[in-house]
Biopython code that builds the backbone (N, CA, C, O; Angstrom):
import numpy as np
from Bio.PDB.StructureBuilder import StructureBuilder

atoms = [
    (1, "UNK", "N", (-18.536, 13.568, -27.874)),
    (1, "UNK", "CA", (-18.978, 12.317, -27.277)),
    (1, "UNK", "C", (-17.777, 11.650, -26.611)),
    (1, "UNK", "O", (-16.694, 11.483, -27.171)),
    (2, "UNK", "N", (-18.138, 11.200, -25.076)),
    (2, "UNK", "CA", (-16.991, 10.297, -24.736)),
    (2, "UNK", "C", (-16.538, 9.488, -25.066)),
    (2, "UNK", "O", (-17.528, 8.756, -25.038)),
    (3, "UNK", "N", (-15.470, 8.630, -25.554)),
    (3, "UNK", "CA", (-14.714, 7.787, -26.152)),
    (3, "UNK", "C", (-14.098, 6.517, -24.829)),
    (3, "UNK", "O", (-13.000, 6.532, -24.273)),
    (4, "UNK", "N", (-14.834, 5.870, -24.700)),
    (4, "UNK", "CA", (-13.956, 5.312, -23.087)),
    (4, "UNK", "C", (-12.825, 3.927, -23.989)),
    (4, "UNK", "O", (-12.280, 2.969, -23.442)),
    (5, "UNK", "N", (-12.805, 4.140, -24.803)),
    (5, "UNK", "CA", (-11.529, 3.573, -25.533)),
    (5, "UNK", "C", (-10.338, 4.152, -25.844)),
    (5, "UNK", "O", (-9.324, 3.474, -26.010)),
    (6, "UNK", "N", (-10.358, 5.397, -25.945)),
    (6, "UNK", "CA", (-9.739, 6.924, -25.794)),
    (6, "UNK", "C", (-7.819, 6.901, -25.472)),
    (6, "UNK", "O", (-6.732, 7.267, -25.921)),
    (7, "UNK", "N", (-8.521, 6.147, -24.320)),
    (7, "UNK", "CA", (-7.652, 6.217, -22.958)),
    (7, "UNK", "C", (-7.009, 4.665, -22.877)),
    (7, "UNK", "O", (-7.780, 3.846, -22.377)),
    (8, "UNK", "N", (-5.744, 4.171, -23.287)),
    (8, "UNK", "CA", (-5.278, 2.509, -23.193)),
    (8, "UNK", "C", (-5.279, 2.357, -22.053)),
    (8, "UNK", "O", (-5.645, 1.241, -21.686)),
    (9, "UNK", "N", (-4.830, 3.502, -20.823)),
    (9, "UNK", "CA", (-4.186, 2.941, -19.613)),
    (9, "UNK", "C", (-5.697, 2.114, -18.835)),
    (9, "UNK", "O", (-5.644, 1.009, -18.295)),
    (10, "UNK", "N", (-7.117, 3.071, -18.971)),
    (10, "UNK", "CA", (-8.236, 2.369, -18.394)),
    (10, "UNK", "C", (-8.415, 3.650, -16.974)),
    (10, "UNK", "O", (-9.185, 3.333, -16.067)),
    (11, "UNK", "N", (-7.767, 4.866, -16.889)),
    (11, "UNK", "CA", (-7.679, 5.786, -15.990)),
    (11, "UNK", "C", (-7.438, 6.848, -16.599)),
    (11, "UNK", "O", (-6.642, 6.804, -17.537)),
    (12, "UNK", "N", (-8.019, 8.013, -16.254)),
    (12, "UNK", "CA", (-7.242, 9.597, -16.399)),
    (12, "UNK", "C", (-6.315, 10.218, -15.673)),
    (12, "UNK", "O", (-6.419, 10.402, -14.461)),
    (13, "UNK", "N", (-5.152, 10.652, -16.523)),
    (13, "UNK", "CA", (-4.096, 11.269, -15.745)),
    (13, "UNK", "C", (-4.446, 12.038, -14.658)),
    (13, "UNK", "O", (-3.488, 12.298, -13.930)),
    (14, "UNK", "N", (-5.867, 12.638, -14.194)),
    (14, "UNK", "CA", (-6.152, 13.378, -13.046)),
    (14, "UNK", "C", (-6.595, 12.224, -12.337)),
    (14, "UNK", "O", (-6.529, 12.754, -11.228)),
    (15, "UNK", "N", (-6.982, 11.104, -12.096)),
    (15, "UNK", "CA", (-6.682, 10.094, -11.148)),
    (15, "UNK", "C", (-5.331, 9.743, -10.325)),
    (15, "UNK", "O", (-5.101, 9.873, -9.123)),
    (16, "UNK", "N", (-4.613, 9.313, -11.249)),
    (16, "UNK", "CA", (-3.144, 9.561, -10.924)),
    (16, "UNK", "C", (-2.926, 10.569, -9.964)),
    (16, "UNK", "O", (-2.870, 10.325, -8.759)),
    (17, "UNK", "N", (-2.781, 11.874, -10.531)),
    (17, "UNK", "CA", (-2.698, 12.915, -9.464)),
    (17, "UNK", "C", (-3.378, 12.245, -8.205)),
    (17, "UNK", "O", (-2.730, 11.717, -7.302)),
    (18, "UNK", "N", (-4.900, 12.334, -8.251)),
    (18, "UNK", "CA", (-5.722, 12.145, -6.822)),
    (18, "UNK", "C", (-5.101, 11.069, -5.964)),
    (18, "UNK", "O", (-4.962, 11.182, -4.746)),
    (19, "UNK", "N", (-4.758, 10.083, -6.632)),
    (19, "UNK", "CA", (-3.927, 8.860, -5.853)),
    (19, "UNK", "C", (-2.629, 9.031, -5.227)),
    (19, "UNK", "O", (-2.298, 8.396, -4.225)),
    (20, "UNK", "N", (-1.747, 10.054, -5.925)),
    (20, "UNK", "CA", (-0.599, 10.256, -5.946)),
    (20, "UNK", "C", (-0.511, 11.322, -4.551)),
    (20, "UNK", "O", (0.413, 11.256, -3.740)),
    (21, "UNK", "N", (-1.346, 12.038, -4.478)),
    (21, "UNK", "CA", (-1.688, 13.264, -3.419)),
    (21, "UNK", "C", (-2.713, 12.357, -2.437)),
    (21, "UNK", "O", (-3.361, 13.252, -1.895)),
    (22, "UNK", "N", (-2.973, 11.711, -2.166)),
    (22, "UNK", "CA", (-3.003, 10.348, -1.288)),
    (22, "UNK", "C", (-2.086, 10.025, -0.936)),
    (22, "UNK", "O", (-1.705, 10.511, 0.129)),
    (23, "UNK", "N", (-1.408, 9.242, -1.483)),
    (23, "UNK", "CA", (0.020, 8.509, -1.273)),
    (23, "UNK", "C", (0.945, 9.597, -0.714)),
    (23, "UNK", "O", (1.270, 9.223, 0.413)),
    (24, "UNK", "N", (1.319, 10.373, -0.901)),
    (24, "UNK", "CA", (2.004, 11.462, -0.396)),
    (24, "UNK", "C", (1.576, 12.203, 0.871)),
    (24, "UNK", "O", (2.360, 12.881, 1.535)),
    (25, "UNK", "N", (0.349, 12.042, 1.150)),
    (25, "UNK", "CA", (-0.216, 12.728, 2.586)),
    (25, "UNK", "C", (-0.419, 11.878, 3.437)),
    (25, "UNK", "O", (-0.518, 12.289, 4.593)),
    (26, "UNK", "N", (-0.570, 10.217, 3.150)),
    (26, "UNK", "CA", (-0.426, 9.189, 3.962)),
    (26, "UNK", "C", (1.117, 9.500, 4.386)),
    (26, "UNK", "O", (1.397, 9.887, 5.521)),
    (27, "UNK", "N", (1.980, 9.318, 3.485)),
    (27, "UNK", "CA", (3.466, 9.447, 3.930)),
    (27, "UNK", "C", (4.241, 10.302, 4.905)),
    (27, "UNK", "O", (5.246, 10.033, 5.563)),
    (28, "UNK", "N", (3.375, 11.612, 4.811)),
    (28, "UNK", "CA", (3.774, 12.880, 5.315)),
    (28, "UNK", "C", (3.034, 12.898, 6.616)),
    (28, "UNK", "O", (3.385, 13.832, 7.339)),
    (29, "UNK", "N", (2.349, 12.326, 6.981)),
    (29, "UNK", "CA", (1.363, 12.141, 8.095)),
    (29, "UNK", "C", (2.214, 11.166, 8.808)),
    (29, "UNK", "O", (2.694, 11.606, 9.852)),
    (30, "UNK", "N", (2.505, 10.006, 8.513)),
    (30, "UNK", "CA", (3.057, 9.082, 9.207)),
    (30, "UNK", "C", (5.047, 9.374, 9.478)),
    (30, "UNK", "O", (5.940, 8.748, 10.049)),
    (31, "UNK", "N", (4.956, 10.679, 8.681)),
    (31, "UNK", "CA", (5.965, 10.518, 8.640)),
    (31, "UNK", "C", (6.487, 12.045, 10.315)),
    (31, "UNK", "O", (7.523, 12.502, 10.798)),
    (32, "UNK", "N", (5.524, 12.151, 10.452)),
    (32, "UNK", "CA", (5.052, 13.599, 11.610)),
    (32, "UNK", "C", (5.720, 13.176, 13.069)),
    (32, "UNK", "O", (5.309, 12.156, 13.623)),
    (33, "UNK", "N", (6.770, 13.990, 13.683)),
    (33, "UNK", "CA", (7.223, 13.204, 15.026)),
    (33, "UNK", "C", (6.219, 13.574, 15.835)),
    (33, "UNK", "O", (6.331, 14.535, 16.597)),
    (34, "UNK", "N", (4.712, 12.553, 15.712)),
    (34, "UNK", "CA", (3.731, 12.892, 17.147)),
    (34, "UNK", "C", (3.489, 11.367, 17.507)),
    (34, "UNK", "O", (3.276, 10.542, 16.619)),
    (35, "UNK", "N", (3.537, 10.993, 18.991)),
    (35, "UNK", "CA", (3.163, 9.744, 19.255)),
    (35, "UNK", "C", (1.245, 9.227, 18.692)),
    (35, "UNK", "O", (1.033, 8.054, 18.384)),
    (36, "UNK", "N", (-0.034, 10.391, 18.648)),
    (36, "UNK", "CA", (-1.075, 10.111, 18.469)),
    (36, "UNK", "C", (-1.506, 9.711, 17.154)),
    (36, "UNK", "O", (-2.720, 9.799, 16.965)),
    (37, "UNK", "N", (-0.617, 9.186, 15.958)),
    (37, "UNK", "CA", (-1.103, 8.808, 14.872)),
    (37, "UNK", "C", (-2.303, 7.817, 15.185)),
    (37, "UNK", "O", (-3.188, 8.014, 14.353)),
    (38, "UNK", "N", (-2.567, 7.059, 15.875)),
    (38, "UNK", "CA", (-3.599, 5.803, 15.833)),
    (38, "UNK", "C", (-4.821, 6.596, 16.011)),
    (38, "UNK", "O", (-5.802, 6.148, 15.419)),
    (39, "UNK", "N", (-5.013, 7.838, 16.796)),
    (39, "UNK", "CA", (-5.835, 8.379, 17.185)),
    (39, "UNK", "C", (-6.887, 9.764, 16.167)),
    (39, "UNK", "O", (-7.994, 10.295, 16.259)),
    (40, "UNK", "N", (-5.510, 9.841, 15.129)),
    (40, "UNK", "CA", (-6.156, 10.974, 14.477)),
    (40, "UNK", "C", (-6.266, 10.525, 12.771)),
    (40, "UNK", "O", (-6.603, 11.345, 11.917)),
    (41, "UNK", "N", (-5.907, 9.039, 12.447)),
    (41, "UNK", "CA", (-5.528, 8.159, 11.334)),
    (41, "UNK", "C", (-7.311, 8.190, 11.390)),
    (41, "UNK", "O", (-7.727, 8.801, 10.406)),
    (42, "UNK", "N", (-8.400, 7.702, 12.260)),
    (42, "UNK", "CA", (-9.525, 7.878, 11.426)),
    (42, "UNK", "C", (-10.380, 8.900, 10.704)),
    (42, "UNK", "O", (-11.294, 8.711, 9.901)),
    (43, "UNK", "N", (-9.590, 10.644, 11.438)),
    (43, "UNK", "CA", (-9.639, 11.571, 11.210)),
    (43, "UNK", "C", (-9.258, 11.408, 9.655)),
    (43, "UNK", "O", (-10.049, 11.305, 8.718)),
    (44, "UNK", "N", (-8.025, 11.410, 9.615)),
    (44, "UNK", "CA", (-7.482, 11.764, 8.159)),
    (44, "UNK", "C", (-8.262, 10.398, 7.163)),
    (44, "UNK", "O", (-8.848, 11.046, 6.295)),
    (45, "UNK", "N", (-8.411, 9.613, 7.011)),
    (45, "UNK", "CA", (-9.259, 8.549, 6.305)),
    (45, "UNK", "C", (-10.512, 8.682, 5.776)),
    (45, "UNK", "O", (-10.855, 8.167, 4.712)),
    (46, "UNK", "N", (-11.328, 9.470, 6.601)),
    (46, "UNK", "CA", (-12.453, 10.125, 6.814)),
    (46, "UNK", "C", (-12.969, 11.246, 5.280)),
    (46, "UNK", "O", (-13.869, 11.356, 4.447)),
    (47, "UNK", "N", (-11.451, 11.976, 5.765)),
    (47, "UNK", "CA", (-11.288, 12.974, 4.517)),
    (47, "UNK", "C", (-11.280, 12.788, 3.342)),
    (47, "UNK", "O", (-11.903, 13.259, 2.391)),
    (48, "UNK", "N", (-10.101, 11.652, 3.539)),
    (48, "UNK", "CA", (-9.661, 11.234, 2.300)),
    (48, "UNK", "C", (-10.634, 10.634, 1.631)),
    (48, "UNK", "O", (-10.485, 10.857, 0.430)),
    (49, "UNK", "N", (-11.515, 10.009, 1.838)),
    (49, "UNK", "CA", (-13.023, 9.153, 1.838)),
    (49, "UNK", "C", (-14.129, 10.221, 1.109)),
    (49, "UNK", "O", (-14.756, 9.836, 0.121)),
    (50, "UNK", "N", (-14.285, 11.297, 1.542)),
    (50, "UNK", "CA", (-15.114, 12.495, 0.990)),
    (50, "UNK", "C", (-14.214, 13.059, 0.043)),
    (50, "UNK", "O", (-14.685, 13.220, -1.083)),
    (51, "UNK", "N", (-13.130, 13.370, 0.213)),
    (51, "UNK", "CA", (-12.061, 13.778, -1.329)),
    (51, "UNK", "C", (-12.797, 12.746, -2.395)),
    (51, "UNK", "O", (-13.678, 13.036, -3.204)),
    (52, "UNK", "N", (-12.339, 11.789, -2.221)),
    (52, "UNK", "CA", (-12.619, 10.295, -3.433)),
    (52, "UNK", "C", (-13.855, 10.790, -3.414)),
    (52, "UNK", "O", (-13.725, 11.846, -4.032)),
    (53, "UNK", "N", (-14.997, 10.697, -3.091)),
    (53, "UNK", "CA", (-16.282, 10.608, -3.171)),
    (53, "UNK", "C", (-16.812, 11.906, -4.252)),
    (53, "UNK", "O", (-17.494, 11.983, -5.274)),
    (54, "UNK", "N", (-16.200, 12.668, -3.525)),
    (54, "UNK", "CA", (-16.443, 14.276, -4.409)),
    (54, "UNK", "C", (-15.960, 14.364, -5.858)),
    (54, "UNK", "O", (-16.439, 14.942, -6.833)),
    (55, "UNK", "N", (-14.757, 13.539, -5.684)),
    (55, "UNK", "CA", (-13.814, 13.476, -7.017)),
    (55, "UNK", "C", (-14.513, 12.496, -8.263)),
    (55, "UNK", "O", (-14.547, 12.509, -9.493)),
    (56, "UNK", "N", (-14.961, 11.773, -7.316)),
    (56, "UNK", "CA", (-15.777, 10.436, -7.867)),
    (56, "UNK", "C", (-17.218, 10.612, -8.797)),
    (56, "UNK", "O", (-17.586, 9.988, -9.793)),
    (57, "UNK", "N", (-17.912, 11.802, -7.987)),
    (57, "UNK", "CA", (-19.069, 12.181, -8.799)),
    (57, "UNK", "C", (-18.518, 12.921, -9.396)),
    (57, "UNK", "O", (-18.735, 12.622, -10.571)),
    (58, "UNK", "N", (-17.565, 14.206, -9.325)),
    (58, "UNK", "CA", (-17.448, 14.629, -10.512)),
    (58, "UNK", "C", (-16.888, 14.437, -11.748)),
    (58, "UNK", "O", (-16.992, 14.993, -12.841)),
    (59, "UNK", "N", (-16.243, 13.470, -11.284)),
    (59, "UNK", "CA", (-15.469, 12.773, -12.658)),
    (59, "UNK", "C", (-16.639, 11.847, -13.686)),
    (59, "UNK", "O", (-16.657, 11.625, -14.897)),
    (60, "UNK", "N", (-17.307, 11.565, -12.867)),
    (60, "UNK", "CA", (-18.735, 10.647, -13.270)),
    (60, "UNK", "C", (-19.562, 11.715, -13.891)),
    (60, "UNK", "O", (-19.971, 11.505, -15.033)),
    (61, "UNK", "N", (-19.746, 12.393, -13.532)),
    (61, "UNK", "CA", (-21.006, 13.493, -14.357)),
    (61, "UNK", "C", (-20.653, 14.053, -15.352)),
    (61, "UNK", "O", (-21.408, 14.483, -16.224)),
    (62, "UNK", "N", (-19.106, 14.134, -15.340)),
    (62, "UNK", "CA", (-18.449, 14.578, -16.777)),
    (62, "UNK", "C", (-18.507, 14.054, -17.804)),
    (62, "UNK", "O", (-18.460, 14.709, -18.845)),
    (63, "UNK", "N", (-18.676, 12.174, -17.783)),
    (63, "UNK", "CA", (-18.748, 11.389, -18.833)),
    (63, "UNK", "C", (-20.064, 10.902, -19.528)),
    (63, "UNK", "O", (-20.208, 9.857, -20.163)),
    (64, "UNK", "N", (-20.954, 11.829, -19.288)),
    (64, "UNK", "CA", (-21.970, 11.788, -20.202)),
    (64, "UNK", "C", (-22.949, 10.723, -19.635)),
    (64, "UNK", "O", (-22.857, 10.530, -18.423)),
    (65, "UNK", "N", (-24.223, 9.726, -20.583)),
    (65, "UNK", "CA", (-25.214, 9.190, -19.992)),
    (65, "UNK", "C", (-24.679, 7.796, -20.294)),
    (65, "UNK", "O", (-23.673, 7.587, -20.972)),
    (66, "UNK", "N", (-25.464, 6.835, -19.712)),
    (66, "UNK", "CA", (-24.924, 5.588, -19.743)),
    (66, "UNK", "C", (-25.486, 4.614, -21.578)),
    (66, "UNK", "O", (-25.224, 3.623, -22.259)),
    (67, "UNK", "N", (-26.222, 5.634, -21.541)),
    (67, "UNK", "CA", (-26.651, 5.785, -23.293)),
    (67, "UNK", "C", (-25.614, 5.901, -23.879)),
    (67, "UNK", "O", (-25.055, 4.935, -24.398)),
    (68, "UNK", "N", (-25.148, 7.111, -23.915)),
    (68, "UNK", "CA", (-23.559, 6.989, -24.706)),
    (68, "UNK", "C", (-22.775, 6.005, -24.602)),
    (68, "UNK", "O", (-22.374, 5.269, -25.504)),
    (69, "UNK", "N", (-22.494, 5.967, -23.257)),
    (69, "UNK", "CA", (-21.266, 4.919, -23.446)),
    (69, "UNK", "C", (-22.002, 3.335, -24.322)),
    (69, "UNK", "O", (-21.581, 2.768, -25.331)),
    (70, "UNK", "N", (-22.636, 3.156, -23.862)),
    (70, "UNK", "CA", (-23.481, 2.235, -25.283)),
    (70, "UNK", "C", (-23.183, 2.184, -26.466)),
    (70, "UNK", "O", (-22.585, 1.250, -26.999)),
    (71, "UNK", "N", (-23.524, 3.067, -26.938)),
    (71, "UNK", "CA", (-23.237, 3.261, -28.097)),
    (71, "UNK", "C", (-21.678, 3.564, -28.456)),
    (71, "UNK", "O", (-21.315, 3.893, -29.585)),
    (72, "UNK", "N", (-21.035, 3.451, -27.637)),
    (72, "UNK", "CA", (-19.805, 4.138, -28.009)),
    (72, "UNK", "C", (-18.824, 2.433, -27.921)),
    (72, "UNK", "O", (-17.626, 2.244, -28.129)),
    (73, "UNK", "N", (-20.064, 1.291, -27.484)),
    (73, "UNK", "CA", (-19.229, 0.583, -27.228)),
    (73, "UNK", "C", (-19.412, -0.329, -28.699)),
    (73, "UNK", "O", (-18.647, -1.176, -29.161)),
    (74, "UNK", "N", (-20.966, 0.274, -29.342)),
    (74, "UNK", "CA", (-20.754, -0.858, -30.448)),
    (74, "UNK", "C", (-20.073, -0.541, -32.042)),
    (74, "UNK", "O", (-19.937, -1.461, -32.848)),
]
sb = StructureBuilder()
sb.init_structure("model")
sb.init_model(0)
sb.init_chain("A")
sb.init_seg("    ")
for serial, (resi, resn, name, xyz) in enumerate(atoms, 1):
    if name == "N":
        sb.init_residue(resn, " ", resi, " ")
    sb.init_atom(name, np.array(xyz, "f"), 0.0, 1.0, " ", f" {name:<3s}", serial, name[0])
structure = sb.get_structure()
């Protein structure tokens, strides 16, 4: 059974990662000698947007029904 008390920080260390590999491809992108960043920035946002999203349900379907966490809260 999930425990969402488990965890003090309020996140899973594989969040971190996902944010962190964000933060790092924003950097590396902006960091690219091409004058068209403004042009291909909604491109990459886009992605990053369906990454989160994908990451988002599956991290969600892992933690069980909203029943549990109920009960897990009393």
């Amino acid at each position: 059974v999930w425990n969402p008390r488990a965890n003090q920080e309020g996140y899973t260390p594989s969040t971190v990662e996902v944010l962190m590999i964000i933060e790092e491809t924003l950097d590396a992108f902006f960091q690219l000698p091409i004058p068209t960043h403004p042009a291909l920035l909604p491109d990459l946002i886009v992605g990053h947007d369906r990454c989160l999203q994908y990451y988002t349900s599956k991290a969600k379907s892992g933690c069980g029904s909203r029943n549990i966490f109920q009960l897990c809260q009393h």
